[in-house]
N, C-alpha and C positions, 0 to 999 in steps of 0.2 A: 504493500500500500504506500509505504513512502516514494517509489519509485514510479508510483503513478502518474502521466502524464494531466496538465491540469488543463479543464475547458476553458475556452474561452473568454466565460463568467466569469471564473474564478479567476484567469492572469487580469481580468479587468479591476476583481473585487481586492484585489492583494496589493493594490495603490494605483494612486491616481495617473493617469497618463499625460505627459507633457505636450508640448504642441506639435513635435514632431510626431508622434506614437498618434497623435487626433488626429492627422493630417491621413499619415498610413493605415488605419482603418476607415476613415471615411474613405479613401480611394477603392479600399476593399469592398465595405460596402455595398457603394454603389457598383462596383461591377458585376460584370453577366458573371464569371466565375471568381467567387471571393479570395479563394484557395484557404478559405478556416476548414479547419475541424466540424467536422458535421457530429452534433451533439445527438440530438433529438431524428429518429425519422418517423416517416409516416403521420405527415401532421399538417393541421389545416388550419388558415387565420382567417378569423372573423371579424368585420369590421362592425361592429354592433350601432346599431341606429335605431330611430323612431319606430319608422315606418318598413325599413324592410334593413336587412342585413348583408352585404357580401362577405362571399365565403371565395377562398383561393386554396386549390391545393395543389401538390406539386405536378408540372407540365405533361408527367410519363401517368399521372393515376387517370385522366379523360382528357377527349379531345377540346372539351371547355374548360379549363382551369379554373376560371371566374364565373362564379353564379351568384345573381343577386334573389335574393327570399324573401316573400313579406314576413311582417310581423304576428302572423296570426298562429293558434296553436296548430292548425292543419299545413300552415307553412313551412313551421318549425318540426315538425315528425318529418313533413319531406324531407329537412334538410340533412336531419340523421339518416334517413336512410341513403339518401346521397352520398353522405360522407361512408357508409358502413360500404357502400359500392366500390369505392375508392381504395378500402383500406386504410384507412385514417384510424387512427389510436389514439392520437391525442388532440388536441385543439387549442390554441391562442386566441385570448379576447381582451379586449380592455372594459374596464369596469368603470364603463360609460354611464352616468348617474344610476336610474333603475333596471332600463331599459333592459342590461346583462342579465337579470334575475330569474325571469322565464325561460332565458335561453339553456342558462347553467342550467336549471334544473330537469329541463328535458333530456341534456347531453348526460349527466347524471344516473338518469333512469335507464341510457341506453346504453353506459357502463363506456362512456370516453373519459378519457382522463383531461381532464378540462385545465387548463392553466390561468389563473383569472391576474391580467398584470396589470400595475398602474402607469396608469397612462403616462406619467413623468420621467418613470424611466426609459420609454419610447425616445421623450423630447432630449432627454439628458444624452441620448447616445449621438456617436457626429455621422453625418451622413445625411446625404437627402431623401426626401421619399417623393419630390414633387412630379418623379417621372412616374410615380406607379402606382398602385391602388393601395389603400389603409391596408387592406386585407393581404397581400402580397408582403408587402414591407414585417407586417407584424410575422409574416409565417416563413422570411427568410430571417429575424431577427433571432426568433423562437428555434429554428432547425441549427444555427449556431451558437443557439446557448447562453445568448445575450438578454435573456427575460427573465426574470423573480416572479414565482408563482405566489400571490398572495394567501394570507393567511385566509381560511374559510371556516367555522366550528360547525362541527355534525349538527344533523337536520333537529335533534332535542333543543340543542344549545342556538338555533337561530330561533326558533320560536321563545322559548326565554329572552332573548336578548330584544326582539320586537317589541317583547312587550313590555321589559323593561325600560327601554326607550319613549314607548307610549307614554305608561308613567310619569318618566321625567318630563315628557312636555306638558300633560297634566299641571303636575308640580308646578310648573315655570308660570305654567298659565295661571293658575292659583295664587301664585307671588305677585302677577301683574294687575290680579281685581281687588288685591290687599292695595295695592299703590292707586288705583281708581277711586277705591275711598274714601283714602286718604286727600287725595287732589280734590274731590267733592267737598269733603269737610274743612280742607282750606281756604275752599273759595266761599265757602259761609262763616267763614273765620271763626269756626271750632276747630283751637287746636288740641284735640284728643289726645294726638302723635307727640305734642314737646308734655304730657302731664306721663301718661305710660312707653314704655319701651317697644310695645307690639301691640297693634292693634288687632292683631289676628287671634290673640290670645285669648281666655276668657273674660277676662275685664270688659275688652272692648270690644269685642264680637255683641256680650250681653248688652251695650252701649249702644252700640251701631242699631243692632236691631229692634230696641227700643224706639231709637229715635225713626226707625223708619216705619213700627207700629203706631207711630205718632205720640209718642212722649216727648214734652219738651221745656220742660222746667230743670233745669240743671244740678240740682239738688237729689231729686227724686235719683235722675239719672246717675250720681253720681254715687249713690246707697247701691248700686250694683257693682262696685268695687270688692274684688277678689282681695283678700284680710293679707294677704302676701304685698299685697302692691305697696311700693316704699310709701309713693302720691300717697298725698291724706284724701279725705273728701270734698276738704274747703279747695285744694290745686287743680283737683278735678270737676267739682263744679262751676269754678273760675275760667278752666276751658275750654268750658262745653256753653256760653253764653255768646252766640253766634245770630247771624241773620241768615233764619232758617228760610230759605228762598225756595218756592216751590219747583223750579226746573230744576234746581240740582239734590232736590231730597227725591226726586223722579231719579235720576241720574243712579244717586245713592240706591236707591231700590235696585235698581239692574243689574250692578255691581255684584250686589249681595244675592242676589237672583244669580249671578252668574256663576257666584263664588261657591251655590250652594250643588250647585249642577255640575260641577269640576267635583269636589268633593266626592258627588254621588259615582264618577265615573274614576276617580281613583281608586273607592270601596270598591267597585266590581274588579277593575286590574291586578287590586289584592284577592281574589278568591281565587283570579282565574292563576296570578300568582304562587299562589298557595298547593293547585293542582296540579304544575307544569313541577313544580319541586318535587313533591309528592312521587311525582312518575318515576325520577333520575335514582341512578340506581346508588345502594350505598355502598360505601368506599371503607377499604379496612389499609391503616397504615399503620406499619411496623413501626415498633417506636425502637429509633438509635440509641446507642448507648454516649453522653454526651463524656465526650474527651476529659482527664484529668489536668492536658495542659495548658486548655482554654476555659476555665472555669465562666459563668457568669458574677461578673461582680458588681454587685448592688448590695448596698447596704439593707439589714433587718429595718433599720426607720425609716426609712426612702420606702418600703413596701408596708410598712404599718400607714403612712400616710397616703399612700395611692388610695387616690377616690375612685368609684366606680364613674365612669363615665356614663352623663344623664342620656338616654335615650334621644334618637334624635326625631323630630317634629313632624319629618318629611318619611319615617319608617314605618312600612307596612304593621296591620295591626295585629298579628301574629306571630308566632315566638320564628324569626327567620333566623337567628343564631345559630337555633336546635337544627333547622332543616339543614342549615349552611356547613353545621359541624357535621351532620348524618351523609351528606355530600360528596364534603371535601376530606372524610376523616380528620379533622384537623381545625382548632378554632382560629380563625383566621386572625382575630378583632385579639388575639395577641399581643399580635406585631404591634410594635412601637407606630402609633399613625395612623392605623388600617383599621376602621371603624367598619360598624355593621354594612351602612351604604356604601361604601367602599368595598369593601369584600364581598357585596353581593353583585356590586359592578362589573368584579374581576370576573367573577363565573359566566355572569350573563354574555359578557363579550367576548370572554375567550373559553369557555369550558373548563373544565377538571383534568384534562389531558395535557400535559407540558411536557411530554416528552420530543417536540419538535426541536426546543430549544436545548443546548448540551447544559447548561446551566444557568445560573444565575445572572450572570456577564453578559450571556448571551441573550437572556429573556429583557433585562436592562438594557443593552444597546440597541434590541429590536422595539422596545416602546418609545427609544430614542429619548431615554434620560443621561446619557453613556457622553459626556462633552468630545468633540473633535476636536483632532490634532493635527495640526499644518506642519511637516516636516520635510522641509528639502535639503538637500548634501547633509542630513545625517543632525541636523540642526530643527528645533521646533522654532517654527516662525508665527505660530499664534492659536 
């Protein structure tokens, strides 16, 4: 294995190439015969679109090399079987907003080994493509081993990850009808927001919706103060003495109409949540024996004072710890940092399987935490 000769990828990926070396493959390239290493055969590139797709395979598999296919599902089975006609085994695409989605997953079922690359690493390479098709270029780049197959997690782990995504925009959207409120009750100059910290909270949610039940005496209002809140009742009734204008207490309703609707659609994304955990299987890990020569060392009153960390606001209402330990074998919320939403991020987006990565280094420089290093004649230049 040491004495293996390296692709093309890899003389690329082992440092950067200087102007000469850019010059010398882009001449390659763009020629009719490159003279690289042919990495990859029997493979075909997609140029993924709206409306219809071209597909290019090599000159010797049909006397048409270039076909272009609509976008529809009875388009997309032709163009499997097209390509199964061919002898195609693999496939190159770029992962062209959605559009790739229905593709990959047809190619999937019909057991091609699909290559999904980003589009940038296309642009990053030298050479032109302006003489030939999307579809050509990507499938002479791919046959010499010039493409990075992106990460994709099994068909469990993309439906968890959708709809943990859903979620967070949920969420997001939740935080921007707390701030429509908030802009309501400014411009009737109740300032709610400078008496408590959150108005999402229960103090002021109980406040809010009073006033839009029509309460409006500021005292009354302010006897709805949660016995925690530092504000007394006289800070709080003092700013909630506003000019309660009827288009913006309309306003104020919608908000909280809105707010209450986001809500109801989060509660459903936690069940559906709940059952997509439920399903993954669990995981049993060996527990290591931790080294004598690397002890942990933290002091006994550094761990008497550690507080439990308060739940966070925006976390499902279910014990997702327990699932996330039944999971991952492993409680993630550990680690120094790596809270419940946080480690239930990791799963969703990348799954429970890290054996792609050789290690740690290598799981860090692929999320691109890992800083770079500019080094020419043997010298770091920045």
């Amino acid at each position: 294995m040491a004495n293996r000769k390296q692709s093309t990828f890899e003389r690329l990926s082992s440092g950067r190439l200087n102007r000469q070396q850019r010059r010398e493959l882009a001449r390659k390239l763009t020629a009719e015969n490159p003279g690289l290493e042919i990495v990859n055969r029997n493979v075909a590139g997609i140029d993924v679109g709206n409306e219809s797709h071209y597909v290019a395979v090599a000159p010797g598999c049909d006397p048409q090399p270039v076909r272009e296919f609509g976008s529809w599902t009875a388009d997309l089975e032709r163009m499997a079987d097209w390509l199964k006609v061919c002898g195609v085994e693999m496939v190159v695409m770029q992962s062209t907003g959605v559009y790739w989605m229905a593709l990959y997953d047809i190619l999937e079922v019909r057991k091609f080994k699909v290559c999904l690359t980003n589009a940038r690493h296309t642009k990053n390479l030298p050479g032109r493509k302006s003489d030939v098709q999307e579809s050509q270029w990507l499938l002479k780049l791919h046959t010499y081993g010039l493409l990075r197959d992106s990460f994709h997690p099994p068909e469990e782990i993309r439906a968890l990850r959708s709809l943990w995504r859903l979620r967070d925009r949920h969420v997001k959207e939740a935080g921007r009808a707390i701030l429509h409120m908030q802009k309501t009750m400014t411009v009737m100059n109740v300032q709610l927001s400078n008496a408590i910290s959150d108005i999402s909270g229960a103090t002021g949610q109980a406040i809010i919706r009073a006033i839009v039940s029509g309460e409006r005496d500021p005292w009354k209002l302010a006897k709805l103060r949660d016995r925690r809140i530092k504000a007394t009742e006289e800070e709080i009734a003092r700013s909630l003495e506003g000019n309660w204008r009827a288009d913006m207490l309309f306003e104020l309703k919608q908000a909280v109409d809105a707010y209450d609707f986001i809500q109801h659609q989060i509660a459903e994304c936690d069940q559906r949540l709940q059952t997509l955990l439920a399903a993954l299987p669990q995981r049993q890990v060996m527990e290591t024996e931790v080294q004598a020569e690397a002890p942990i060392k933290e002091s006994v009153k550094r761990k008497q004072k550690r507080k439990k960390s308060r739940a966070d606001g925006n976390a499902p209402r279910f014990d997702l710890q327990a699932e996330l330990k039944r999971i991952c074998g492993v409680n993630l919320t550990s680690i120094d940092g790596i809270d419940i939403m946080t480690a239930q991020t990791i799963v969703a987006e990348l799954g429970t399987d890290f054996s792609r990565w050789k290690n740690e280094s290598h799981f860090t420089s692929w999320l691109g935490l890992t800083p770079s290093r500019d080094i020419s004649g043997g010298k770091i230049v920045k």
